[in-house]
C-alpha positions in Angstrom: 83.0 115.2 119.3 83.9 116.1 122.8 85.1 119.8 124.4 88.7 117.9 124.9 89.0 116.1 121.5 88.2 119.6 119.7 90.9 121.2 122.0 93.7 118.2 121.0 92.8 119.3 117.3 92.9 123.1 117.6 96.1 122.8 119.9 97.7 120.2 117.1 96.8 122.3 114.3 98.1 125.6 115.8 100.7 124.3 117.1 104.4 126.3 116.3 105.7 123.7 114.1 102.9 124.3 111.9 102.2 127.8 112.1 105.9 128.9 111.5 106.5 127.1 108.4 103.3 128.1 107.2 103.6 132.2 107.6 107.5 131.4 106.4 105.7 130.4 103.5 103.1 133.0 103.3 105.2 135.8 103.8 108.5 134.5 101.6 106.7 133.2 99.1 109.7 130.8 98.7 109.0 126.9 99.9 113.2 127.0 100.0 113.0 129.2 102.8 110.4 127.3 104.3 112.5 124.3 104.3 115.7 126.4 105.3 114.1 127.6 108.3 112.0 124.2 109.1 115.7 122.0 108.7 117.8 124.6 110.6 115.2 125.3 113.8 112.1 123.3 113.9 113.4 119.4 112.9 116.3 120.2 115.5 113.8 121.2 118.3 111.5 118.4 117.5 113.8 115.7 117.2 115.2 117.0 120.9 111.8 116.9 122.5 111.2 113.4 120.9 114.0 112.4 122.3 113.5 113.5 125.6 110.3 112.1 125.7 110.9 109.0 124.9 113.7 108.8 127.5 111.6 110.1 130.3 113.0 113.2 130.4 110.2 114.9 129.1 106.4 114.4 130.1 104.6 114.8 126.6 105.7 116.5 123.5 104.2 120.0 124.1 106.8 120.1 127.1 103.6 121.0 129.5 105.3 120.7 132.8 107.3 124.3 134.0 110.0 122.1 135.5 110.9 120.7 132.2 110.1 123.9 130.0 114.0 125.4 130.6 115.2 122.9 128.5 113.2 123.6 125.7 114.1 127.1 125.9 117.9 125.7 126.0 117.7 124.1 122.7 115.8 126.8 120.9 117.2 129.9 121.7 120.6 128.5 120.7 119.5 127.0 117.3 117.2 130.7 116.5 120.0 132.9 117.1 122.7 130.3 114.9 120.1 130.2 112.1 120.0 134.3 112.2 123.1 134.4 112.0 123.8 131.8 109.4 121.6 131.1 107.0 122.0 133.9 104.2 118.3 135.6 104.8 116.3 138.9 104.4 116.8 141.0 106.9 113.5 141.1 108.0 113.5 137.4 108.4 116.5 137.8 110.5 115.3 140.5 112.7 111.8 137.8 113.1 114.3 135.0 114.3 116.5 137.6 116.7 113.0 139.1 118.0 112.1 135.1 118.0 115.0 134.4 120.3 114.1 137.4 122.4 110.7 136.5 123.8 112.1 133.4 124.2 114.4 134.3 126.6 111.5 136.4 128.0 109.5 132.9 128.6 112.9 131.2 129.7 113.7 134.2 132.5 109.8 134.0 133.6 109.7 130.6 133.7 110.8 130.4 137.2 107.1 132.4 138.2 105.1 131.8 135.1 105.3 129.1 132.5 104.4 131.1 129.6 102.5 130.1 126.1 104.7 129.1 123.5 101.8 128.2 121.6 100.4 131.5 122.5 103.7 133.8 121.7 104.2 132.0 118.0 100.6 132.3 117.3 100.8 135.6 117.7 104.0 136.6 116.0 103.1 134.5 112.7 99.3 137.0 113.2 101.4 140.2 113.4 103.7 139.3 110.5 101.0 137.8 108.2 99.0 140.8 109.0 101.6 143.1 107.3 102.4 141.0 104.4 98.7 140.1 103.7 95.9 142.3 105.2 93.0 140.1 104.6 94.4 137.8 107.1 92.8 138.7 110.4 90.0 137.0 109.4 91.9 133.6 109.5 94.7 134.3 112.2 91.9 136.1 114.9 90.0 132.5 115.2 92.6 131.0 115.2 94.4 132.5 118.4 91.0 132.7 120.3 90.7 129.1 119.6 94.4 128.4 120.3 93.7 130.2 124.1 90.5 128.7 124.4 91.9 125.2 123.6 96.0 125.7 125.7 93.2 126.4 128.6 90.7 123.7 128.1 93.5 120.7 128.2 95.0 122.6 131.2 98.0 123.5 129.7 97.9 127.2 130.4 96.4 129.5 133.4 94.8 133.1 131.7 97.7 134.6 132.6 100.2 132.6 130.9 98.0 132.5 127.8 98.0 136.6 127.3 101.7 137.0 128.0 102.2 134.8 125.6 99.7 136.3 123.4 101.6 139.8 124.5 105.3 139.0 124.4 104.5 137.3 120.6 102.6 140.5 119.3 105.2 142.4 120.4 108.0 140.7 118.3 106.0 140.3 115.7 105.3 144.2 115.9 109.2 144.9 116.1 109.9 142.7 113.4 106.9 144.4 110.6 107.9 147.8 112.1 111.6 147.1 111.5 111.0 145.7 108.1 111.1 149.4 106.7 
């Protein structure tokens, strides 16, 4: 199997739409939240970039090209902060879809100098909050973000730089959300 084949995988794999319901899931313990959250933020979002895509609109469905990333951030944001504040939740799961919507707006506002990982920053913040709910899992998360930066730069996706502010801006929320969580 080639360098770029692996890469797809590890990109595919990793990607936000799996890794979020999966620590939802982990850390709630409750496949009804995982649906909640799945039906009321990622379906929405995925359904959009479809969409987009198939119009033309879009490129591909990771949304690679800067020039197209705003309105990714335009649906998103939008649907995170309704879903915080509608969907009768924990509120630490609240305060991980606010801080969510926060370094979204981060990648939106730096978007016009630096099309930043949002691979990379939902990695990240699933690590951090997995980390504080279950302490064994470094093991799993750590390979998977070096392979998720390793593979974002091996298809091109992502310079260094936009691959560790991601990697930054996602640690960080998660951190605010497990250091909120009391």
């Amino acid at each position: 199997m080639n360098e770029l084949r692996i890469a797809r995988i590890v990109s595919a794999v990793a990607h936000p739409f799996v890794l979020v319901p999966i620590t939802v899931a982990l850390s709630t313990r409750d496949l009804r939240w995982t649906a909640i959250i799945a039906a009321t933020t990622i379906l929405p979002v995925l359904l959009v970039i479809v969409w987009n895509v198939r119009r033309g609109v879009w490129s591909d469905l990771d949304v690679s090209r800067r020039d197209q990333r705003s309105g990714l951030y335009w649906v998103a944001i939008p649907l995170l902060l309704v879903a915080a504040m509608t969907v009768d939740t924990s509120p630490s799961m609240r305060r991980g879809m606010l801080a969510v919507a926060v370094i979204l707006v981060a990648g939106l506002v730096g978007n016009r100098f630096l099309k930043i990982s949002m691979h990379m920053m939902l990695a990240a913040f699933c690590a951090v909050v997995l980390v504080r709910i279950h302490p064994w899992t470094p093991i799993a998360t750590l390979p998977i973000l070096a392979a998720l930066a390793w593979s974002r730069w091996r298809l091109d996706r992502h310079t260094p730089a936009e691959i560790a502010v991601g990697l930054i801006l996602g640690t960080a929320a998660g951190g605010f959300t497990i250091v909120s969580r009391g």
